[in-house]
PDB file with SEQRES, HELIX, SHEET and CRYST1 records, atoms N, CA, C and O in Angstrom:
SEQRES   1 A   74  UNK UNK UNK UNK UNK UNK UNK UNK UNK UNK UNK UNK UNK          
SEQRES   2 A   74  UNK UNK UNK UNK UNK UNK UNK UNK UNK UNK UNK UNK UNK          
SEQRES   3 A   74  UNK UNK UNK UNK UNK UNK UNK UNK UNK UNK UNK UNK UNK          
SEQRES   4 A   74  UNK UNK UNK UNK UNK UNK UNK UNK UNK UNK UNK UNK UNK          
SEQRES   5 A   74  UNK UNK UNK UNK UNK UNK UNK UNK UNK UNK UNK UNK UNK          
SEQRES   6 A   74  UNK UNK UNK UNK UNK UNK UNK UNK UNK                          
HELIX    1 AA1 UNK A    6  UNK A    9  1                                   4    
HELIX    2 AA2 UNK A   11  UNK A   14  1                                   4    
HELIX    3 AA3 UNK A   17  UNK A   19  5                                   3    
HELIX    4 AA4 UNK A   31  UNK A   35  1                                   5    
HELIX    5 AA5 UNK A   37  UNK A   49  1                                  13    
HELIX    6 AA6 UNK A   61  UNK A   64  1                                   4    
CRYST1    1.000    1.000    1.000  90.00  90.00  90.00 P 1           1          
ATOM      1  N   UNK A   1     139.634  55.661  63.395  1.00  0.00           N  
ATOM      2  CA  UNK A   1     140.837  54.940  63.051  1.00  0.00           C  
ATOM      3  C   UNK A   1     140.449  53.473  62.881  1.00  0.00           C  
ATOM      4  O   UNK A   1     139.453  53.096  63.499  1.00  0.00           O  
ATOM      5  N   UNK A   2     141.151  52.543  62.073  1.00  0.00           N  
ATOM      6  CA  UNK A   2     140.665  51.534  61.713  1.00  0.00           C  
ATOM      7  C   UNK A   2     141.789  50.810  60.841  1.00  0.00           C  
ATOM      8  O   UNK A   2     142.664  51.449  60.258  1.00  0.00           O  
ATOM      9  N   UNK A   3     141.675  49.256  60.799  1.00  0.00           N  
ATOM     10  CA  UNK A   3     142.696  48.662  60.063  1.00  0.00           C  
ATOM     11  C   UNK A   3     143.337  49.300  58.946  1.00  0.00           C  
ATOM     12  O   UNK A   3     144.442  48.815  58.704  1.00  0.00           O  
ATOM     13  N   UNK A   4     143.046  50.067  58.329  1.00  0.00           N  
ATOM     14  CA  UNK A   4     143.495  50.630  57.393  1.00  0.00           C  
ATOM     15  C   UNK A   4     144.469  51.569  57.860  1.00  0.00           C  
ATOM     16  O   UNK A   4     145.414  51.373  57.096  1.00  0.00           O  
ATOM     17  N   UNK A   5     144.829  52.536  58.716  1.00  0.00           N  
ATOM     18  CA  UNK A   5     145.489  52.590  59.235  1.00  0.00           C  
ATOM     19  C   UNK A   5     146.763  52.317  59.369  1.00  0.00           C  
ATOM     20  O   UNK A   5     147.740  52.963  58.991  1.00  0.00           O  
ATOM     21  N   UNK A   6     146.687  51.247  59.972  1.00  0.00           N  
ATOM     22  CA  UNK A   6     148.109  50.191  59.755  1.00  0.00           C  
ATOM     23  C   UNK A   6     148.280  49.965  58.813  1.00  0.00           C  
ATOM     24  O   UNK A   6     149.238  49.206  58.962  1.00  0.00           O  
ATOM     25  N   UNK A   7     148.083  50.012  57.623  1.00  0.00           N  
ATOM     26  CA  UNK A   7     148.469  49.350  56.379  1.00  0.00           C  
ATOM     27  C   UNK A   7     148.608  50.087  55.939  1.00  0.00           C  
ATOM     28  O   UNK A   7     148.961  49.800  54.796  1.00  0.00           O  
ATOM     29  N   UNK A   8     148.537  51.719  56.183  1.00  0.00           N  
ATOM     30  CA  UNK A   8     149.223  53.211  55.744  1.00  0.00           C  
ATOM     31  C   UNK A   8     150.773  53.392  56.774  1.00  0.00           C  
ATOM     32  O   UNK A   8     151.896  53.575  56.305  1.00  0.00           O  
ATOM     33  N   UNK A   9     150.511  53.307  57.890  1.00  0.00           N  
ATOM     34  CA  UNK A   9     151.520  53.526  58.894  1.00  0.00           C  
ATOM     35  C   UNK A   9     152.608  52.232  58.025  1.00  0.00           C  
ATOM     36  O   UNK A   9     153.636  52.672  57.511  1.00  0.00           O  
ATOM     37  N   UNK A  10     152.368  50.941  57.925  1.00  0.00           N  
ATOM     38  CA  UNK A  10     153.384  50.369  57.439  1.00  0.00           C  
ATOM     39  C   UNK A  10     154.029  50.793  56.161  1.00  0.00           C  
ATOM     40  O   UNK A  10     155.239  50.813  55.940  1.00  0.00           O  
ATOM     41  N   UNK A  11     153.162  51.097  55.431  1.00  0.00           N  
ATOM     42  CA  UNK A  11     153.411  51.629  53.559  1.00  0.00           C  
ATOM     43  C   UNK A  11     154.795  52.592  53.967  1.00  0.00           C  
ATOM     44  O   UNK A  11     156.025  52.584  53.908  1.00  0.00           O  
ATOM     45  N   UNK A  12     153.839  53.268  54.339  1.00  0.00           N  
ATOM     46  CA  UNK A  12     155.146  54.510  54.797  1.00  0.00           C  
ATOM     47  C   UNK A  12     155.956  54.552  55.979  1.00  0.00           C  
ATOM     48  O   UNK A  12     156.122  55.674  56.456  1.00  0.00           O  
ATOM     49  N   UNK A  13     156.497  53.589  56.556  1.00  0.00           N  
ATOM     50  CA  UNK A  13     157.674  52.861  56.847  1.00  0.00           C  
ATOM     51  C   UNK A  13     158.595  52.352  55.890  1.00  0.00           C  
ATOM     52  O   UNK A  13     159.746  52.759  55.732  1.00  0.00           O  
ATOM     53  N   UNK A  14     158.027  51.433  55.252  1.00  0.00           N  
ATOM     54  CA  UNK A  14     158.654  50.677  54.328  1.00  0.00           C  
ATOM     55  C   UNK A  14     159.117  51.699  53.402  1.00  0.00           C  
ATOM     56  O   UNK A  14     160.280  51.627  53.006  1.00  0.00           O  
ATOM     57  N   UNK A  15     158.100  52.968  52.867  1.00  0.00           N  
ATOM     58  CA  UNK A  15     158.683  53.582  51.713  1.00  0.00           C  
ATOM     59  C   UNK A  15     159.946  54.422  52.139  1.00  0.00           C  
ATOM     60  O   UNK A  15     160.688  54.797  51.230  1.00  0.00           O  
ATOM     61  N   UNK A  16     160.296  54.793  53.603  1.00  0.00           N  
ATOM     62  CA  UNK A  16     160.986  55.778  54.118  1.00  0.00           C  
ATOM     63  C   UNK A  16     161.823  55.203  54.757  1.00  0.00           C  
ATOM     64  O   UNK A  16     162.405  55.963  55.531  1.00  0.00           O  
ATOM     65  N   UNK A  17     162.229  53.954  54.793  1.00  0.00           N  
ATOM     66  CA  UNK A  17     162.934  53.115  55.530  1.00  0.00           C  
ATOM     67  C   UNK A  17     164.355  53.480  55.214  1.00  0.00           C  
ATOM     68  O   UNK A  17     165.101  53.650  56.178  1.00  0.00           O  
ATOM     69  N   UNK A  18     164.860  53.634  53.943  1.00  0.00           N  
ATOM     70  CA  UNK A  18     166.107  53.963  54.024  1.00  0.00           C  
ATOM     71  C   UNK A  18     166.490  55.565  53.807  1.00  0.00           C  
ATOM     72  O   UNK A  18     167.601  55.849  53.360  1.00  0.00           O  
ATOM     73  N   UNK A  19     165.707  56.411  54.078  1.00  0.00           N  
ATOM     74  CA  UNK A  19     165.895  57.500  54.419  1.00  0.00           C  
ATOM     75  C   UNK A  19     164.360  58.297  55.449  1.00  0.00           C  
ATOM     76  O   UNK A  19     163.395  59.010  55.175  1.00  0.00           O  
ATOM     77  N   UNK A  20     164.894  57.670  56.616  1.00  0.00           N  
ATOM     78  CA  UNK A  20     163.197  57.839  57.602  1.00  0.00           C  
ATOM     79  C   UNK A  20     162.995  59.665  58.232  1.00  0.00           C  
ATOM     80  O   UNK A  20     163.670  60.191  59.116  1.00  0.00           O  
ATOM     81  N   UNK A  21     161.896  60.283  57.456  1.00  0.00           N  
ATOM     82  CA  UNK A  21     161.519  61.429  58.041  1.00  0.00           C  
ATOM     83  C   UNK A  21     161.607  61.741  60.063  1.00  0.00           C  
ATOM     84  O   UNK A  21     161.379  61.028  61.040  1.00  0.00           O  
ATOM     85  N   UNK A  22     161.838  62.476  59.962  1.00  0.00           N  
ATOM     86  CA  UNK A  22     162.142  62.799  61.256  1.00  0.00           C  
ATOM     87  C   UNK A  22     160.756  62.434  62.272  1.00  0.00           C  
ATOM     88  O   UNK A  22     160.762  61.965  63.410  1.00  0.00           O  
ATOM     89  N   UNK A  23     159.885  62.733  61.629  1.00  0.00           N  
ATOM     90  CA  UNK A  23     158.559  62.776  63.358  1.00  0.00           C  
ATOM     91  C   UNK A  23     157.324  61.917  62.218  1.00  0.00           C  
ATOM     92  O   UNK A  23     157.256  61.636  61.021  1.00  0.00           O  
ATOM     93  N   UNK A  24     156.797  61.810  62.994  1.00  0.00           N  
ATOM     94  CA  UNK A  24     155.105  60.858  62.389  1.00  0.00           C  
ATOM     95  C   UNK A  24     154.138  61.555  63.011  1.00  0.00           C  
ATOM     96  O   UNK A  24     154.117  61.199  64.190  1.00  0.00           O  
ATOM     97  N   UNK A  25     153.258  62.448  62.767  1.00  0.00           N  
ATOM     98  CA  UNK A  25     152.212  62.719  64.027  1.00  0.00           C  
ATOM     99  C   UNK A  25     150.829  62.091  63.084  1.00  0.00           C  
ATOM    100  O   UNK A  25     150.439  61.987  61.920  1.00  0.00           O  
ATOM    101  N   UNK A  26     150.352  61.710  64.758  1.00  0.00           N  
ATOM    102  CA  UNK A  26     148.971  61.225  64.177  1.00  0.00           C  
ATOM    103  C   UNK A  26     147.753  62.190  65.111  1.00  0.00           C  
ATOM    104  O   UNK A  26     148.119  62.332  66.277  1.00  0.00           O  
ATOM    105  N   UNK A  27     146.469  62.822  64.810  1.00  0.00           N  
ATOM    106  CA  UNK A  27     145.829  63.644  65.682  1.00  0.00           C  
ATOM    107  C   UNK A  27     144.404  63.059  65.709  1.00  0.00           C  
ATOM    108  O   UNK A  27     143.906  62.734  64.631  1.00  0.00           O  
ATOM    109  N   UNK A  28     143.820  62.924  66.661  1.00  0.00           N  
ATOM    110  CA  UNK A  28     142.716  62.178  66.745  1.00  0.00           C  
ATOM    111  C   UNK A  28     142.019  62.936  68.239  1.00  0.00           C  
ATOM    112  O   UNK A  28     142.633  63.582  69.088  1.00  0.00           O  
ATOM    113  N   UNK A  29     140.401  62.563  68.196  1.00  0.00           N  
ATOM    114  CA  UNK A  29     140.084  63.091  69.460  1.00  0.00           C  
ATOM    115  C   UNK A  29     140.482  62.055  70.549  1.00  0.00           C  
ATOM    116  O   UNK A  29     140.630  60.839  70.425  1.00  0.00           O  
ATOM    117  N   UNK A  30     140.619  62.837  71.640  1.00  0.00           N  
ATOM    118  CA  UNK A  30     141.296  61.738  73.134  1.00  0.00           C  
ATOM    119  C   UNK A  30     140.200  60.751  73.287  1.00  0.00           C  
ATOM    120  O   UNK A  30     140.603  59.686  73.755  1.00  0.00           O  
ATOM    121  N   UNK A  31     139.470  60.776  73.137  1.00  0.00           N  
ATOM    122  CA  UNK A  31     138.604  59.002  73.557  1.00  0.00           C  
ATOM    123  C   UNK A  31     139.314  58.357  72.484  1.00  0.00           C  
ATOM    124  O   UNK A  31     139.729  57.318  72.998  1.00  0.00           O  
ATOM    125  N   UNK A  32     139.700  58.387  71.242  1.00  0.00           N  
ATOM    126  CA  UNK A  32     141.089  57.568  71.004  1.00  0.00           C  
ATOM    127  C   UNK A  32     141.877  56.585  71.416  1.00  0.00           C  
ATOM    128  O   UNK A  32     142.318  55.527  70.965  1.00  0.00           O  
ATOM    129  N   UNK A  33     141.953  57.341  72.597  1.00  0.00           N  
ATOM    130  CA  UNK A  33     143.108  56.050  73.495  1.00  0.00           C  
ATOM    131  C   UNK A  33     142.538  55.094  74.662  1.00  0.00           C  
ATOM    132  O   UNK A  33     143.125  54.241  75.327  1.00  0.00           O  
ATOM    133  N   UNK A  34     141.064  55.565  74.690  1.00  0.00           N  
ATOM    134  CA  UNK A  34     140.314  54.207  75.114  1.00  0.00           C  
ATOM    135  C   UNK A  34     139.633  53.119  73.756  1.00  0.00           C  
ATOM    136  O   UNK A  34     139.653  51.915  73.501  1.00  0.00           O  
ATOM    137  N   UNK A  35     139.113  54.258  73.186  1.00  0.00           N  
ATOM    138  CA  UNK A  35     138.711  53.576  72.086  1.00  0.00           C  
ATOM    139  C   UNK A  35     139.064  52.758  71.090  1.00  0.00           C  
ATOM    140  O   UNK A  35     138.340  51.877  70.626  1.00  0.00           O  
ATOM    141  N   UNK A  36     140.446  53.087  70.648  1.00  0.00           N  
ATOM    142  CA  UNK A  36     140.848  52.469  69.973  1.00  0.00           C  
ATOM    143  C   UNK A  36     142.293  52.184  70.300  1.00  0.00           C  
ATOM    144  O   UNK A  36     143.274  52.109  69.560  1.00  0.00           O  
ATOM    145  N   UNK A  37     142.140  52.019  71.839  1.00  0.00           N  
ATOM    146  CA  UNK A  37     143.572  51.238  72.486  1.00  0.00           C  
ATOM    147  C   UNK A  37     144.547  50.091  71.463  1.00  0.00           C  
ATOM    148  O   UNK A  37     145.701  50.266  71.073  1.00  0.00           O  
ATOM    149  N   UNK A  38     143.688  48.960  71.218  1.00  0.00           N  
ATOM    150  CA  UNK A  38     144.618  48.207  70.255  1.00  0.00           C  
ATOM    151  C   UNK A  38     145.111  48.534  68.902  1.00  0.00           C  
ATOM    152  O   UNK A  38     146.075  47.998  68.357  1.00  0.00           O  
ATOM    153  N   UNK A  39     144.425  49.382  68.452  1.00  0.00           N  
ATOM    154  CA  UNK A  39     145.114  49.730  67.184  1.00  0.00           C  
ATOM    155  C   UNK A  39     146.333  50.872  67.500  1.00  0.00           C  
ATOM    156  O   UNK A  39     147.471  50.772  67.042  1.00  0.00           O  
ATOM    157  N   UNK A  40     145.929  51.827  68.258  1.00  0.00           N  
ATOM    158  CA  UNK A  40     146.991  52.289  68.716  1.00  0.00           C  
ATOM    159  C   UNK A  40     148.537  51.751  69.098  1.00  0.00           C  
ATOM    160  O   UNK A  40     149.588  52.194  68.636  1.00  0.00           O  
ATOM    161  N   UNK A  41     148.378  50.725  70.025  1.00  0.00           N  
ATOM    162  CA  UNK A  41     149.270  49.636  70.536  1.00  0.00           C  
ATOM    163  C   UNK A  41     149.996  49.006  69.177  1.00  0.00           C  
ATOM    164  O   UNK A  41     151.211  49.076  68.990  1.00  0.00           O  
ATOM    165  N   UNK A  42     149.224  48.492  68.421  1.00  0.00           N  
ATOM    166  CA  UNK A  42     149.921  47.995  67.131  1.00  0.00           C  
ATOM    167  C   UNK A  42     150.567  49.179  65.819  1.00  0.00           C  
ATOM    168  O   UNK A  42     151.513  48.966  65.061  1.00  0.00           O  
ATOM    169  N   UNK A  43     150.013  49.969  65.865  1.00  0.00           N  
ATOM    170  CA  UNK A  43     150.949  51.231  65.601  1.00  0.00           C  
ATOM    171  C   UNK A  43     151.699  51.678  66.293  1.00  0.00           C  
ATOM    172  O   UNK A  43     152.523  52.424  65.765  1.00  0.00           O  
ATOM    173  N   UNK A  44     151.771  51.501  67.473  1.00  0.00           N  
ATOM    174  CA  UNK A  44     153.224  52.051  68.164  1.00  0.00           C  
ATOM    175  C   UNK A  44     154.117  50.715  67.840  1.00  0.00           C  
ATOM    176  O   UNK A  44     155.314  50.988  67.751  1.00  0.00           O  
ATOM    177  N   UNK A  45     153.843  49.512  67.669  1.00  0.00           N  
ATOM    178  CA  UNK A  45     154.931  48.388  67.715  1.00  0.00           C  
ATOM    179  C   UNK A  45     155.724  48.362  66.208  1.00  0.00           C  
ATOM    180  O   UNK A  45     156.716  47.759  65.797  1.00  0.00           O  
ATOM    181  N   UNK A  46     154.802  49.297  65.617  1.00  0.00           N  
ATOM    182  CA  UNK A  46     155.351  49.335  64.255  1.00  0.00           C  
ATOM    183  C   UNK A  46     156.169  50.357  63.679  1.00  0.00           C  
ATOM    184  O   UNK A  46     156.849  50.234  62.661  1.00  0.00           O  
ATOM    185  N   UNK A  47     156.017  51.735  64.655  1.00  0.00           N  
ATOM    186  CA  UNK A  47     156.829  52.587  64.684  1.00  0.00           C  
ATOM    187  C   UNK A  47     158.076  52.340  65.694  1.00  0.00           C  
ATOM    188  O   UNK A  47     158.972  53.183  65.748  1.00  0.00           O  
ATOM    189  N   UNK A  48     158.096  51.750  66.096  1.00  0.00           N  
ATOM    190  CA  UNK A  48     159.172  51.006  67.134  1.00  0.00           C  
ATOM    191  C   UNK A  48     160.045  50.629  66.311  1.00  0.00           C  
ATOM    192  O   UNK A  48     161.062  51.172  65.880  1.00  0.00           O  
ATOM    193  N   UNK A  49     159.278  49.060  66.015  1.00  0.00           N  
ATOM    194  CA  UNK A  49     160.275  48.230  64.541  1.00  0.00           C  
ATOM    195  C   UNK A  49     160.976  49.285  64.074  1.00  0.00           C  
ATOM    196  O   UNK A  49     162.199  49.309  64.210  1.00  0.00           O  
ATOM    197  N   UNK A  50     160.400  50.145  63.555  1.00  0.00           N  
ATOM    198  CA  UNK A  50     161.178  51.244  62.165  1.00  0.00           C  
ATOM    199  C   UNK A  50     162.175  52.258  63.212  1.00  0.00           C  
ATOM    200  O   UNK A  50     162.451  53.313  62.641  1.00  0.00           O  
ATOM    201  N   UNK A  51     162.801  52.141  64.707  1.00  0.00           N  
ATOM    202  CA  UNK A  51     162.948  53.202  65.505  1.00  0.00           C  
ATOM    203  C   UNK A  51     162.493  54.254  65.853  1.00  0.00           C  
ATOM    204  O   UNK A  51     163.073  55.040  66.602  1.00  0.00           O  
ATOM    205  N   UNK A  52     161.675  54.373  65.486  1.00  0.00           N  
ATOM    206  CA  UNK A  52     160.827  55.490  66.466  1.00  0.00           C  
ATOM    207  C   UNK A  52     160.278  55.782  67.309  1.00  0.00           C  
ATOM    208  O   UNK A  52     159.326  55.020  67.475  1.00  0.00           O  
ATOM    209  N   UNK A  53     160.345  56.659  68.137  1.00  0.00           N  
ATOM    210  CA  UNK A  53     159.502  56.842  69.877  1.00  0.00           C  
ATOM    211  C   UNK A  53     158.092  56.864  69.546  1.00  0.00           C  
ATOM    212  O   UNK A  53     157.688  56.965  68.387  1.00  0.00           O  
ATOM    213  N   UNK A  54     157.343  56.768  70.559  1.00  0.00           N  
ATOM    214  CA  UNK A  54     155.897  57.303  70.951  1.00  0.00           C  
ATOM    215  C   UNK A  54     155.477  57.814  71.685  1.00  0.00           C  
ATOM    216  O   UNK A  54     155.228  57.118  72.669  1.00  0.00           O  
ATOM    217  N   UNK A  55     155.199  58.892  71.765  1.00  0.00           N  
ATOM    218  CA  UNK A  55     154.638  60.237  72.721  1.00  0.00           C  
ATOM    219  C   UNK A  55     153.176  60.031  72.375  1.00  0.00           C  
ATOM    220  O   UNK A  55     152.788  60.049  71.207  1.00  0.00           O  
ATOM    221  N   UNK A  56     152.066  59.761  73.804  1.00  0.00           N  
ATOM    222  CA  UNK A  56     150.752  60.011  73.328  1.00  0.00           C  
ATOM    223  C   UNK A  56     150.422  61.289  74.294  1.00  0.00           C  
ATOM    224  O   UNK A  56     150.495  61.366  75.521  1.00  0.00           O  
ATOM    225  N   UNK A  57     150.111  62.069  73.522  1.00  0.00           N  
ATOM    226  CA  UNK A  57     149.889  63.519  74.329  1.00  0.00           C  
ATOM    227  C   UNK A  57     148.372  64.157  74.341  1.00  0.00           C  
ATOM    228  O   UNK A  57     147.486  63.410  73.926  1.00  0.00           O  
ATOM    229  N   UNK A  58     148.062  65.243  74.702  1.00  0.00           N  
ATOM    230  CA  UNK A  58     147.126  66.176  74.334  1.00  0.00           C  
ATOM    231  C   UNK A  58     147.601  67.641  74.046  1.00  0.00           C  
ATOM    232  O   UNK A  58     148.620  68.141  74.523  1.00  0.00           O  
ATOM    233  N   UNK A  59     146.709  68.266  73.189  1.00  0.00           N  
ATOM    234  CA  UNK A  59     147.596  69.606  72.876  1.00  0.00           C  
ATOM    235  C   UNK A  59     145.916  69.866  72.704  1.00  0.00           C  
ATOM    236  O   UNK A  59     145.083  68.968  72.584  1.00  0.00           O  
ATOM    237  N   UNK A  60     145.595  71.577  72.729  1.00  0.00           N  
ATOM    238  CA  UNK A  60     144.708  72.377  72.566  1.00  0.00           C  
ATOM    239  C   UNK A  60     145.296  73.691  71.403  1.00  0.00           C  
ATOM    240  O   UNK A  60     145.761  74.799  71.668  1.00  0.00           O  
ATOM    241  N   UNK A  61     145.141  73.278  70.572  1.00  0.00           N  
ATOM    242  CA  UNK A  61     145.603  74.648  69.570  1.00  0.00           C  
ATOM    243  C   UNK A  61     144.885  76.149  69.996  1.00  0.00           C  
ATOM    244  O   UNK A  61     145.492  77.161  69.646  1.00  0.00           O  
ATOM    245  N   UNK A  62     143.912  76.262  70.563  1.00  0.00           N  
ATOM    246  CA  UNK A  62     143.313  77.786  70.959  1.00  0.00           C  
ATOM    247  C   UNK A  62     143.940  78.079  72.309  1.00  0.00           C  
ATOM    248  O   UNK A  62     143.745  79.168  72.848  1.00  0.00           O  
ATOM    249  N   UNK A  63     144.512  77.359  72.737  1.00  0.00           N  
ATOM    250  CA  UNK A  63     145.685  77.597  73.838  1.00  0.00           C  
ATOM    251  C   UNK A  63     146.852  77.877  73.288  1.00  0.00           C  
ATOM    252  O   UNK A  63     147.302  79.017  73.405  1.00  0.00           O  
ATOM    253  N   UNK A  64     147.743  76.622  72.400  1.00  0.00           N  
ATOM    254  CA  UNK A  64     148.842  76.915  71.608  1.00  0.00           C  
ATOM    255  C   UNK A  64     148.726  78.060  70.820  1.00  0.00           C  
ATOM    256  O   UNK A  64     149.724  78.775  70.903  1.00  0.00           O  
ATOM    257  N   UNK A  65     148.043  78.386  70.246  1.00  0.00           N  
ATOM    258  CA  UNK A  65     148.319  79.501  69.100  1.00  0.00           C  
ATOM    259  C   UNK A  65     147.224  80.801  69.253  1.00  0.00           C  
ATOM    260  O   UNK A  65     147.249  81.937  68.780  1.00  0.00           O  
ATOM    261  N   UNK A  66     146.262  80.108  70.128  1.00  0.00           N  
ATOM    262  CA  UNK A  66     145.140  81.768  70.298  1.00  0.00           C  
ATOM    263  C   UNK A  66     144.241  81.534  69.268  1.00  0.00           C  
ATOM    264  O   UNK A  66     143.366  82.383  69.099  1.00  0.00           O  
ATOM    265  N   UNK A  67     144.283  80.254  68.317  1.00  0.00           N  
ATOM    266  CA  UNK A  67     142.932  80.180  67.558  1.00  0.00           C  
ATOM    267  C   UNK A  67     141.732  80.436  68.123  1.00  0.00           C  
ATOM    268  O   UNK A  67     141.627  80.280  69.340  1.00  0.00           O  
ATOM    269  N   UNK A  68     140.690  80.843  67.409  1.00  0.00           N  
ATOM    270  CA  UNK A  68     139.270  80.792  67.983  1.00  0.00           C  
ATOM    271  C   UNK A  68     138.495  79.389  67.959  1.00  0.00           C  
ATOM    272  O   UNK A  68     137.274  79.505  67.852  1.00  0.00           O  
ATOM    273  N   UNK A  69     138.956  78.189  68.034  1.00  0.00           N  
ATOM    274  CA  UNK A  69     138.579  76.856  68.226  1.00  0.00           C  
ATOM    275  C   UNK A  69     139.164  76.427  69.492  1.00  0.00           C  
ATOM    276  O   UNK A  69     140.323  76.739  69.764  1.00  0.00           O  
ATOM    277  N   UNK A  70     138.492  75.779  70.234  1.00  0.00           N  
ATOM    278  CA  UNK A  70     139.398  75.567  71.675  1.00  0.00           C  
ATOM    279  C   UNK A  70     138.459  74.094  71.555  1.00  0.00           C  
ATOM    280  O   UNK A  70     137.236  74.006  71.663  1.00  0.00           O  
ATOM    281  N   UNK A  71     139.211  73.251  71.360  1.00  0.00           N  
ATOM    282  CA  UNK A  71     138.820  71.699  70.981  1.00  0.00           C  
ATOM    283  C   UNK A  71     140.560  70.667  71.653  1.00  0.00           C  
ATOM    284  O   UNK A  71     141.680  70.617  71.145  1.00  0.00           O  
ATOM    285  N   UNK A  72     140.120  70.153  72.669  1.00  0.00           N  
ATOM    286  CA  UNK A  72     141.333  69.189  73.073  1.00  0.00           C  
ATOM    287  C   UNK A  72     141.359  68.282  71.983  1.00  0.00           C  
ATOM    288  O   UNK A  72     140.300  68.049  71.399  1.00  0.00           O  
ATOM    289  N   UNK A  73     142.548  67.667  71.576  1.00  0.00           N  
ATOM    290  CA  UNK A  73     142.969  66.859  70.405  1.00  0.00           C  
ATOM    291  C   UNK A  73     144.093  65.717  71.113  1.00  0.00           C  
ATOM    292  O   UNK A  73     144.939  66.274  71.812  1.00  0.00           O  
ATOM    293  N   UNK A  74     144.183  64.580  71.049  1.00  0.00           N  
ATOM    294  CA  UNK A  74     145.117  63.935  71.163  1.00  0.00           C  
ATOM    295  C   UNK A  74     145.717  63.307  70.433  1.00  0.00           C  
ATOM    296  O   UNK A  74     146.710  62.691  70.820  1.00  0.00           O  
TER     297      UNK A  74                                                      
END                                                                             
């Protein structure tokens, strides 16, 4: 993840602003949220601006669904 980033997350704010999609997900591996703590932080302030929550979670899809990949994702 990287400045660019934000300058997608804003695009599509701005383009959806007067009719805003329901959810945003973003999926990345969990060192993520050490790693790239500040960009994170500034994408959540920007999904804020536009009303939207932020949930930072973990999910395992070969748990969720029984895939044969069992890879934690956050």
């Amino acid at each position: 993840m990287n400045e660019l980033t934000l300058r997608a997350v804003w695009l599509a704010m701005e383009a959806y602003k007067d009719d805003p999609v329901e959810f945003v997900l973003f999926e990345n591996v969990p060192r993520i949220a050490t790693r790239g703590r500040q960009l994170l932080d500034k994408i959540q302030a920007i999904l804020a601006h536009y009303g939207y929550a932020f949930a930072e979670t973990t999910h395992d899809c070969g748990e969720l669904g029984g895939v044969a990949q069992i890879r934690r994702l956050y």
